[in-house]
C-alpha positions in Angstrom: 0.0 0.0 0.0 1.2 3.4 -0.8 3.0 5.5 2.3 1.9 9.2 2.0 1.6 9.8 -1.4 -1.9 9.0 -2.4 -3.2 12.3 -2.8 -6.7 12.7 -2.3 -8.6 16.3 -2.4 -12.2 16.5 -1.0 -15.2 18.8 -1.7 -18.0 20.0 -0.2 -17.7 18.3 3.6 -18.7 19.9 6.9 -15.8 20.3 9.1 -16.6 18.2 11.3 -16.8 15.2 7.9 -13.4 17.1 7.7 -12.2 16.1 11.3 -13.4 13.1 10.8 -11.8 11.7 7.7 -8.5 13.2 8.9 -8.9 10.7 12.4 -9.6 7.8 10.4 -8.3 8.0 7.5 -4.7 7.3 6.7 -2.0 6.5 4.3 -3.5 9.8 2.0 -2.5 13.3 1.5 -6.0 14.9 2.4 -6.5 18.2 0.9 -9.9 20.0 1.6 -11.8 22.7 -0.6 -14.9 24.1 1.0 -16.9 24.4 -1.9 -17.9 22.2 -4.9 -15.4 21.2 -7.8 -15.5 23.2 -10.7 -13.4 25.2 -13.4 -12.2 28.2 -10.9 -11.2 25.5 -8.4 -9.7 23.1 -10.0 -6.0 24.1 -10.3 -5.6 23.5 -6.8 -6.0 20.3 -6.9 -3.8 19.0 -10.8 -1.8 16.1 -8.8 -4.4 15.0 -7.4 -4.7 10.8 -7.4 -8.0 10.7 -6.1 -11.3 13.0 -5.5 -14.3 12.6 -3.3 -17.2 14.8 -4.0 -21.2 15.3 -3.4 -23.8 15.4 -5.9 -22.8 19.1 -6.7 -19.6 18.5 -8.1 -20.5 18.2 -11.8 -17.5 16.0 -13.3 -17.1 16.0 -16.9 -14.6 15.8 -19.7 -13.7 19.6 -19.4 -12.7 18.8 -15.7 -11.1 15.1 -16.2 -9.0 17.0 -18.7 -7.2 18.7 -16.2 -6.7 16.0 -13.6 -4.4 13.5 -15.5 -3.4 11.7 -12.7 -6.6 10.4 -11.2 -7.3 7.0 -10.5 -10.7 7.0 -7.9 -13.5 9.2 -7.7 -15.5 8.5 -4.8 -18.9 10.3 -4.1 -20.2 10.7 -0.8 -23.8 10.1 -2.3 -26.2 6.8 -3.3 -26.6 8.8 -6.6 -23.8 9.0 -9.6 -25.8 10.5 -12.1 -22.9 14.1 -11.4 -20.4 11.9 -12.5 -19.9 11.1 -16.8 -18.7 7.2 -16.1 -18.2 6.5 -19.8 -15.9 9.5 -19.3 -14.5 7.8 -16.6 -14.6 4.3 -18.0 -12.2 5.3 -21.1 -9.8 6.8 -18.9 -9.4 3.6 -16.3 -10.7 5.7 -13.7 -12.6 4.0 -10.8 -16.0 5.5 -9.4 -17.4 4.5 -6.0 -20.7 5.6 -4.6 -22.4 5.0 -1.0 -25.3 2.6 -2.1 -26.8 2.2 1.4 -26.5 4.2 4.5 -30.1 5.1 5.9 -32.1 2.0 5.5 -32.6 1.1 9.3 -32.8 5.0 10.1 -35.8 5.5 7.7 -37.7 2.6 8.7 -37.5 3.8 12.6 -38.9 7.5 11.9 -41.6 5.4 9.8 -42.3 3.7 13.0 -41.8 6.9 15.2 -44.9 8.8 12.8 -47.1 5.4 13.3 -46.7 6.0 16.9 -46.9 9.1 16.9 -50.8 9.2 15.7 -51.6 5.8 17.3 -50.8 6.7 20.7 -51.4 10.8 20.4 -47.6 11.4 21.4 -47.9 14.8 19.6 -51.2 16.1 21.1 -50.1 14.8 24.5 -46.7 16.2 24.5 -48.6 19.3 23.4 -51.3 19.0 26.9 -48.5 18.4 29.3 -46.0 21.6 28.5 -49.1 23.6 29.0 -49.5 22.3 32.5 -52.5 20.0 31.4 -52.1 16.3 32.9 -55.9 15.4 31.5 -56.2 12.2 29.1 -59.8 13.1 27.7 -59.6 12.3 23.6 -56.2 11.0 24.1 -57.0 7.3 24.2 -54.6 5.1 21.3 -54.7 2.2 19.9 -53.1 -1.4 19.4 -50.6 -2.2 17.1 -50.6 -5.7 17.8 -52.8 -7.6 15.2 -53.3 -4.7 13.2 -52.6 -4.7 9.1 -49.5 -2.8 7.9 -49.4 -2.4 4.1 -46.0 -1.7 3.0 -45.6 -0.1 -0.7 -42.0 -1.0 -1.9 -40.3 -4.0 -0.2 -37.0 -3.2 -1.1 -34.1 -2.4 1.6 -36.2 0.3 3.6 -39.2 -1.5 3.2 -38.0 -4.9 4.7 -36.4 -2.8 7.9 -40.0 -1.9 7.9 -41.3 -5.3 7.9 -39.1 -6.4 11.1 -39.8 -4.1 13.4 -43.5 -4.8 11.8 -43.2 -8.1 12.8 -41.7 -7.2 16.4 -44.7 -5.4 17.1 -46.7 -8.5 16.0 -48.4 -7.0 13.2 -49.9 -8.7 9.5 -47.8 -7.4 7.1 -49.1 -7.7 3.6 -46.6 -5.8 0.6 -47.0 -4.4 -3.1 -43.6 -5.0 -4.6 -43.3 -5.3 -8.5 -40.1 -7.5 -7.7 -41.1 -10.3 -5.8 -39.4 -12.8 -3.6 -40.8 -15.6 -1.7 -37.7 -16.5 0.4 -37.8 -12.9 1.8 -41.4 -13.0 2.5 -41.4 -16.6 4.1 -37.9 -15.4 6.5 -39.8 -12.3 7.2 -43.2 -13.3 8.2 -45.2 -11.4 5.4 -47.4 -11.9 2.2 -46.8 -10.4 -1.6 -50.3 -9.0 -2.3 -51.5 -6.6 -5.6 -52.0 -3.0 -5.0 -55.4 -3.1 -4.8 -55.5 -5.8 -1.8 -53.2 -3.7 0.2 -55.5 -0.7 0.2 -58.6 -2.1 1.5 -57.5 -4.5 3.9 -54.3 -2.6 5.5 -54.8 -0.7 8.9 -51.7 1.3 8.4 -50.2 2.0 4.7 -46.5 3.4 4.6 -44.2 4.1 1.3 -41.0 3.2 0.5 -40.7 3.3 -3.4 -38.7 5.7 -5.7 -40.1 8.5 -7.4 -41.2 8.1 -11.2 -43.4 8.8 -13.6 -44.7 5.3 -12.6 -44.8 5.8 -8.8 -46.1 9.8 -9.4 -49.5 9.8 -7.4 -49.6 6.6 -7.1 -51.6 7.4 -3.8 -54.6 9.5 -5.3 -58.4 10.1 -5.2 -59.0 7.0 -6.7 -56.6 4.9 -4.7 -57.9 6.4 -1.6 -61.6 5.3 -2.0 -60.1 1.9 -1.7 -58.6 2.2 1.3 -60.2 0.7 4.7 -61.4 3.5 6.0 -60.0 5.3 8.8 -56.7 4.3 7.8 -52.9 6.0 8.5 -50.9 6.8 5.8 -47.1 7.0 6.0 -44.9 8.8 3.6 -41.1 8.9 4.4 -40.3 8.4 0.4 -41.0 11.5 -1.7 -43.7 13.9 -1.5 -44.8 13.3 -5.3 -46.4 9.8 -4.6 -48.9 11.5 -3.0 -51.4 13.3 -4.7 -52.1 16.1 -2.3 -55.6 17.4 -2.8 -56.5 14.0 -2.7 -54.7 13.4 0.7 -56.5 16.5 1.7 -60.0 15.1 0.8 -59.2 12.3 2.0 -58.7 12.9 5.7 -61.7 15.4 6.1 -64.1 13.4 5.1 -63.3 10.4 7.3 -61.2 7.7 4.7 -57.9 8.2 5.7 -57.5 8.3 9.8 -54.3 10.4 9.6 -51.0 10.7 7.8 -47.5 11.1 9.1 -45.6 12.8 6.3 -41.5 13.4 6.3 -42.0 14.6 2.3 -44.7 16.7 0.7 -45.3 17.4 -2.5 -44.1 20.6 -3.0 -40.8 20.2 -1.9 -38.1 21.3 -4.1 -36.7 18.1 -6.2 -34.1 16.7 -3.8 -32.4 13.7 -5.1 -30.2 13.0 -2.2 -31.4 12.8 1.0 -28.2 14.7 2.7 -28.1 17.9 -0.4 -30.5 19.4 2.6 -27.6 19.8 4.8 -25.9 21.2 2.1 -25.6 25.5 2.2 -26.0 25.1 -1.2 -29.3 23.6 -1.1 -31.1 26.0 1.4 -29.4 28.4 -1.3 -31.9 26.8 -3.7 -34.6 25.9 -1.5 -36.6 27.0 1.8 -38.1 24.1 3.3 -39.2 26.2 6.0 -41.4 28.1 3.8 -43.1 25.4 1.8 -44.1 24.1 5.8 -45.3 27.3 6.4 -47.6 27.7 4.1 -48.4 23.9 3.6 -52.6 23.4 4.0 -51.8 19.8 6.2 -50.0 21.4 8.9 -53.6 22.4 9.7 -54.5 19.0 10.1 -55.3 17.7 13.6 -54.7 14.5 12.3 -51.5 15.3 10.5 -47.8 14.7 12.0 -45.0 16.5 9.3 -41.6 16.3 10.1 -39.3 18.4 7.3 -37.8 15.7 5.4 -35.5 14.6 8.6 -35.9 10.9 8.8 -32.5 9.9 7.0 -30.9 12.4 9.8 -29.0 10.6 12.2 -25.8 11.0 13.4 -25.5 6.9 12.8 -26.3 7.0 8.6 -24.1 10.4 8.5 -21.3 8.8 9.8 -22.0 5.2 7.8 -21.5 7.4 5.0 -18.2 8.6 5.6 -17.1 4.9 6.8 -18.3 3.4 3.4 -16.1 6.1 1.7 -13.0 5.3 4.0 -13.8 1.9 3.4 -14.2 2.6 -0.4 -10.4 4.6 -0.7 -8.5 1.6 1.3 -9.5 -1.0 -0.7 -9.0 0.5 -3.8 -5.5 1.0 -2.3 -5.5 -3.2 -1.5 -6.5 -3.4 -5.3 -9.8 -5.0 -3.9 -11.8 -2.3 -4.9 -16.3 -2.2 -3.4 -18.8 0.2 -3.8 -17.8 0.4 -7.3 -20.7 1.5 -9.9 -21.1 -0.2 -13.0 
C-alpha cells in the first residue's frame, strides 16, 4: 500500500466530515476545498490521485482534462448521475458511490410517525407543556394484530417489515419484484396494489419517485382504502397526490398521515443535499411548511424531510467512503458503480 503519497482532495464536507476523515483515515494526502469542484477551483487540486465529491460537483470531460493523474472518484452520495462514467470508464478511472446508509434510520422515523398518531404522542406532549395532565380524547390504539401495508419491499421497506413483525403486526406488501424466500424469512405476504389498500390498517411508502410511482396514492386509490386508515410517507412527497390526501382525511377515509415529504418540496435527489448550504441556497423548506394546507391538520404529523438524519447513517457514509479509498489502495476495490 502506498505510504503518504496518495493524494486525495475533497469537496464540499462539513468540518466536522473534515475532522473526521482526517482521524480515520490514513496513508492519503488529504487536501480540503470548501466548496464544490468546478473550473475556478480546479487548479488546486492537478496532482491529485483521487477526489471525493457530493452530488454538486459536476465532473465532466472539461474537468477530467485537467486532472491527468486520477485514478478513484469516490462520491459521498447513493446517486452518480454528477459523474460522466463513460468519461470515466475510457480513462481507467474507478468511481465509488455510497449505495446504502439510511435504511434502518428511515424505517424507525416510519415507525416513530405510526406511533406518533396511534398513541397521540404529539397532542399529549402538546397538553403536558401547557400544565394540562388530562387524558380526555387521548385514548390510542393497538398495534398488535393490526394490518401494515408496506408499498416498496425493497431495503427500507424490509427494515420496515421487522420491526413490523416485532410489534406482532400482518404485514401484507405491493412490490413489482417479488421474492418468496424474503417474505417466508420475514413473516409477510406479496399482495397486488389493490389488496393492500382495503385491507391494510396502516399503509407506509417506501418506493422511488417516477413517472410510474407519481400519485400513485390518489383520489382513486384512496376510495379503496379501509377506511380510517394511517398513511405514511417517508419516500418523496410526489407519490402522494395532495388534494386528494387532503379530501381524504376530512371526510373520514384516511385516519391520519404522518408525512416526512410533501409534494411541494423542491426536487431533492439525495437525502443529505439538505444539509448542504448550497441547497437551502436553492430551497426553503421552512417556507413550503409554512404555508403547507396539512399542517392544519389535527390528524397530520410532518416532520421536514428529517428521517434519514441521524448521526449513525451520516457517519456510515463517511465509513463506506473510507472503506471505499482503502480497498481501492489493497487493489480490492467495493462500492464500485457499473
Amino acid at each position: 500500500m502506498p505510504k503518504n503519497n496518495f493524494k486525495i482532495a475533497f469537496f464540499e464536507l462539513e468540518p466536522w466530515e473534515k475532522e473526521y476523515f482526517l482521524k480515520n483515515l490514513k496513508n492519503c494526502e488529504m487536501q480540503f476545498i470548501g466548496g464544490h469542484l468546478n473550473e475556478n477551483n480546479i487548479n488546486k487540486i492537478n496532482d491529485a490521485d483521487a477526489i471525493g465529491i457530493f452530488i454538486y460537483s459536476a465532473v465532466n470531460k472539461k474537468l477530467l482534462d485537467k486532472l491527468p493523474n486520477l485514478k478513484l472518484i469516490v462520491t459521498l452520495s447513493t446517486g452518480f448521475d454528477h459523474i460522466d462514467l463513460k468519461e470515466c470508464r475510457k480513462r481507467k478511472i474507478t468511481v465509488c458511490n455510497v449505495p446504502h446508509y439510511g435504511e434502518n434510520t428511515v424505517a424507525e422515523h416510519t415507525f416513530a410517525l405510526i406511533l406518533n398518531l396511534t398513541r397521540m404522542i404529539h397532542k399529549a406532549y402538546e397538553r403536558t407543556i401547557r400544565g394540562d395532565f388530562s387524558i380526555e380524547g387521548l385514548r390510542g390504539t393497538d398495534l398488535q394484530g393490526k394490518t401494515l401495508g408496506v408499498i416498496g419491499a425493497g431495503s427500507i421497506g424490509q427494515h420496515v417489515i421487522r420491526i413490523a413483525r416485532g410489534f406482532e403486526m400482518e404485514v401484507v406488501a405491493y412490490d413489482k419484484f417479488k421474492n418468496p424466500k424474503l417474505a417466508k424469512m420475514l413473516g409477510f405476504r406479496y399482495v397486488n396494489l389493490d389488496h393492500l389498500l382495503k385491507n391494510s390498517d396502516i399503509i407506509t411508502l417506501h418506493v422511488p419517485y417516477s413517472k410510474k410511482t407519481h400519485h400513485l396514492i390518489d383520489k382513486k386509490a384512496i376510495s379503496k382504502m379501509k377506511k380510517g386508515a394511517l398513511v405514511i410517507n417517508t419516500a418523496r412527497g410526489g407519490i402522494v397526490e395532495t388534494s386528494a390526501l387532503l379530501q381524504g382525511l376530512q371526510s373520514g377515509r384516511i385516519g391520519g398521515a404522518g408525512l416526512d415529504v410533501l409534494e411541494e418540496e423542491c426536487f431533492i435527489r439525495e437525502e443529505k443535499q439538505i444539509l448542504s448550504r448550497h441547497f437551502l441556497k436553492e430551497c426553503d423548506l421552512k417556507t413550503v411548511l409554512q404555508n403547507h394546507i396539512l399542517l392544519k391538520q389535527d390528524n397530520v404529523i410532518i416532520t421536514p424531510h428529517n428521517a434519514f438524519n441521524s448521526w449513525e447513517a451520516l457517519h456510515r457514509i463517511l465509513d463506506t467512503t473510507i472503506l471505499s479509498i482503502n480497498s481501492f489502495l489493497k487493489k480490492k476495490p467495493v462500492n464500485v458503480v457499473k
